[in-house]
C-alpha positions as CSV (number, residue, x, y, z in Angstrom):
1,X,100.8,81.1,100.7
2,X,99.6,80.4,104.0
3,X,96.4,79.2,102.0
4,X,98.8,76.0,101.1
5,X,99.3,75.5,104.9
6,X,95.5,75.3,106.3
7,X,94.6,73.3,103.0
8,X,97.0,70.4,103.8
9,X,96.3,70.8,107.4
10,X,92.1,70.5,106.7
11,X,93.1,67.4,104.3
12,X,95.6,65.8,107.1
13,X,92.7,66.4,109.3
14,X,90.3,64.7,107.3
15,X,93.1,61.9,106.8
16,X,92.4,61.4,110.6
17,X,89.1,61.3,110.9
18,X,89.3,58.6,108.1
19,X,91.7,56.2,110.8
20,X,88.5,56.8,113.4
21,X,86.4,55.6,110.4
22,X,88.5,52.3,109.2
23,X,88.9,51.9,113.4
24,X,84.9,51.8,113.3
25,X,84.7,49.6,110.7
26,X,86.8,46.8,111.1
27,X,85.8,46.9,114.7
28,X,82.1,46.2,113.4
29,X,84.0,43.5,111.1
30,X,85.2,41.9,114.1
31,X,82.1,41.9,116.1
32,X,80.1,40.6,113.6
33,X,82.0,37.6,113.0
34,X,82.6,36.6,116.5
35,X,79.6,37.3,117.6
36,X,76.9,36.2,114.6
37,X,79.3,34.7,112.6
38,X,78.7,36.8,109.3
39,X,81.7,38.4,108.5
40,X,81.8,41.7,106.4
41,X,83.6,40.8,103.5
42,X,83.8,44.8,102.2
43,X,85.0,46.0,105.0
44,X,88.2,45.1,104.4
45,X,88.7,46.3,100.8
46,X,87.2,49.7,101.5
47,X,89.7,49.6,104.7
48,X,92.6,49.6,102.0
49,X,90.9,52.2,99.9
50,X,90.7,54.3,102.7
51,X,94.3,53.6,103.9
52,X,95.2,55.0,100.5
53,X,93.9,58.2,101.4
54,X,94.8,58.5,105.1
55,X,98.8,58.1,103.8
56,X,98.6,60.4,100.7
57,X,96.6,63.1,102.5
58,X,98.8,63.5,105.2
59,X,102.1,64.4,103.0
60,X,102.0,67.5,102.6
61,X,101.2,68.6,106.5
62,X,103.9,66.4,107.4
63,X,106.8,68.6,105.2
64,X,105.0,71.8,106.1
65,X,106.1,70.3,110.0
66,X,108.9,69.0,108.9
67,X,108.2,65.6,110.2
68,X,109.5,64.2,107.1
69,X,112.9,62.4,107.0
70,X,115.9,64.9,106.6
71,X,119.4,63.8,106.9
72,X,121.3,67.0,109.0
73,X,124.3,64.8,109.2
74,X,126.6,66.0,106.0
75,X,124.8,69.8,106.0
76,X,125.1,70.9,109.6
77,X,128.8,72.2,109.0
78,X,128.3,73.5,105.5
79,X,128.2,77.2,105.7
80,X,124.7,78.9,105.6
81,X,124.7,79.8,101.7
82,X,125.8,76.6,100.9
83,X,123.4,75.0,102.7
84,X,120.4,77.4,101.4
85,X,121.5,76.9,97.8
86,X,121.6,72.7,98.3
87,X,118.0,73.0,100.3
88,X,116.8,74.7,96.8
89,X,118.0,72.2,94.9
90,X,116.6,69.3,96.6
91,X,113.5,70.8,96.7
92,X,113.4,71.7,92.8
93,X,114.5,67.9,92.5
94,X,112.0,66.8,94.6
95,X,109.4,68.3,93.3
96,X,110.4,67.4,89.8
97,X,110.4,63.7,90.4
98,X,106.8,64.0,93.1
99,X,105.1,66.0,89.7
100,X,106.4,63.3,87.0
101,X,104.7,60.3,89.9
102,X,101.6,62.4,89.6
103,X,101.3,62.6,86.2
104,X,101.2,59.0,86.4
105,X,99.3,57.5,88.7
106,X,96.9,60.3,87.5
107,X,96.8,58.8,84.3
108,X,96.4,54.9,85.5
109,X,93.4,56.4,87.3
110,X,91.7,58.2,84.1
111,X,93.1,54.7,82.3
112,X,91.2,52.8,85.4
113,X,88.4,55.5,85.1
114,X,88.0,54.9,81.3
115,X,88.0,51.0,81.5
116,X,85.6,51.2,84.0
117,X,87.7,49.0,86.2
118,X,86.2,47.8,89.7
119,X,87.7,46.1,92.7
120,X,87.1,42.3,92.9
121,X,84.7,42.1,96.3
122,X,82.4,44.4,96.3
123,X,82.8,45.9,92.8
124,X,84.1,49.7,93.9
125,X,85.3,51.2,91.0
126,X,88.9,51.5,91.2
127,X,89.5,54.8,90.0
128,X,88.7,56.7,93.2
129,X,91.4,55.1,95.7
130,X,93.5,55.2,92.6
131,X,93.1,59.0,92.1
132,X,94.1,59.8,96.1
133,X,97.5,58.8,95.1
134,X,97.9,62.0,92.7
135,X,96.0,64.3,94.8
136,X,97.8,63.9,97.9
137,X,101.3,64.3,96.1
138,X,99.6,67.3,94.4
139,X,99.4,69.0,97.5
140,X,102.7,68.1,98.4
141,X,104.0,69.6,94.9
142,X,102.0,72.7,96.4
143,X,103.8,72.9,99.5
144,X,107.2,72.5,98.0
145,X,106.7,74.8,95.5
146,X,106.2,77.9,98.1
147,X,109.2,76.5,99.6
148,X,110.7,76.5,97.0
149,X,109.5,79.9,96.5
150,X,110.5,81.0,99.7
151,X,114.0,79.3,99.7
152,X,114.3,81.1,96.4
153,X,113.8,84.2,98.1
154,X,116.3,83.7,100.7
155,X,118.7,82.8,98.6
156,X,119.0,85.8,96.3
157,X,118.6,88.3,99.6
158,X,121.2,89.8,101.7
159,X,124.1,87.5,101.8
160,X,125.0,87.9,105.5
161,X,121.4,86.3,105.8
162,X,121.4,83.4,103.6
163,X,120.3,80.1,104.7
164,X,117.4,77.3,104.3
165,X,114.4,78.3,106.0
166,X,113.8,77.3,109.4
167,X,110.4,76.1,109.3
168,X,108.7,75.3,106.4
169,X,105.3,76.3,107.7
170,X,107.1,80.0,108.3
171,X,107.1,79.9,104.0
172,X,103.9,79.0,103.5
């Protein structure tokens, strides 16, 4: 599954190129309206579409670096199986709750799609930003279902070996 891993990592890459590109644009706002006095007015709605996309592509790199927030404090003395068999349950959990949050803000973008629905400046139809929101958790589903995967693994193994896995870029 290391295809999981370079996929998120492209997307998080493109997510950062899009911050260089909302950086280039509102500075362009900003001359413009100091210096001739016409200010951009969609500039600063496609900023927030684009914002969209930079936080939503960049979640599932960020878990396969384990950059997201984990709380060690309760779980550092549990013993090794324990602690692999919680680490599988939080992630089926997770996962559950991040494909049910999916499903719906997928849907409120077909619904936004289907009404033909459009922002209020420069009349961007709504649907696009709308439908980063599902794709970026979609790859994070992906991610945390080879973990998943991978935790899985672990856990039914040799018992003297048991645990959560390290790194979650290792599983994918």
């Amino acid at each position: 599954m290391r295809v999981a891993h370079r996929v998120s990592r492209g997307v998080a890459l493109l997510g950062g190129m899009v911050v260089l590109v909302i950086t280039l644009l509102i500075s362009y706002d900003v001359g413009m309206r100091y210096l001739f006095d016409d200010p951009q007015l969609f500039v600063d709605e496609l900023a927030g579409f684009l914002q969209v996309f930079v936080i939503f592509s960049g979640l599932a790199y960020a878990f396969t670096k384990g950059t997201h927030v984990r709380v060690d404090l309760l779980t550092a003395q549990l013993r090794p199986a324990r602690r692999a068999g919680l680490r599988l349950a939080s992630l089926l959990a997770g996962v559950l709750v991040i494909l049910i949050v999916t499903w719906v803000t997928a849907t409120s973008a077909f619904t936004a799609y289907d009404y033909g629905r459009v922002s209020t400046v420069e009349q961007y139809p709504l649907w696009l930003p709308m439908a980063m929101i599902p794709l970026g958790l979609g790859f994070l589903a992906w991610v945390m279902l080879a973990a998943l995967r991978k935790q899985w693994r672990i856990l039914r193994g040799d018992a003297a070996q048991v645990d959560e896995i390290a790194l979650i870029e290792e599983a994918l």
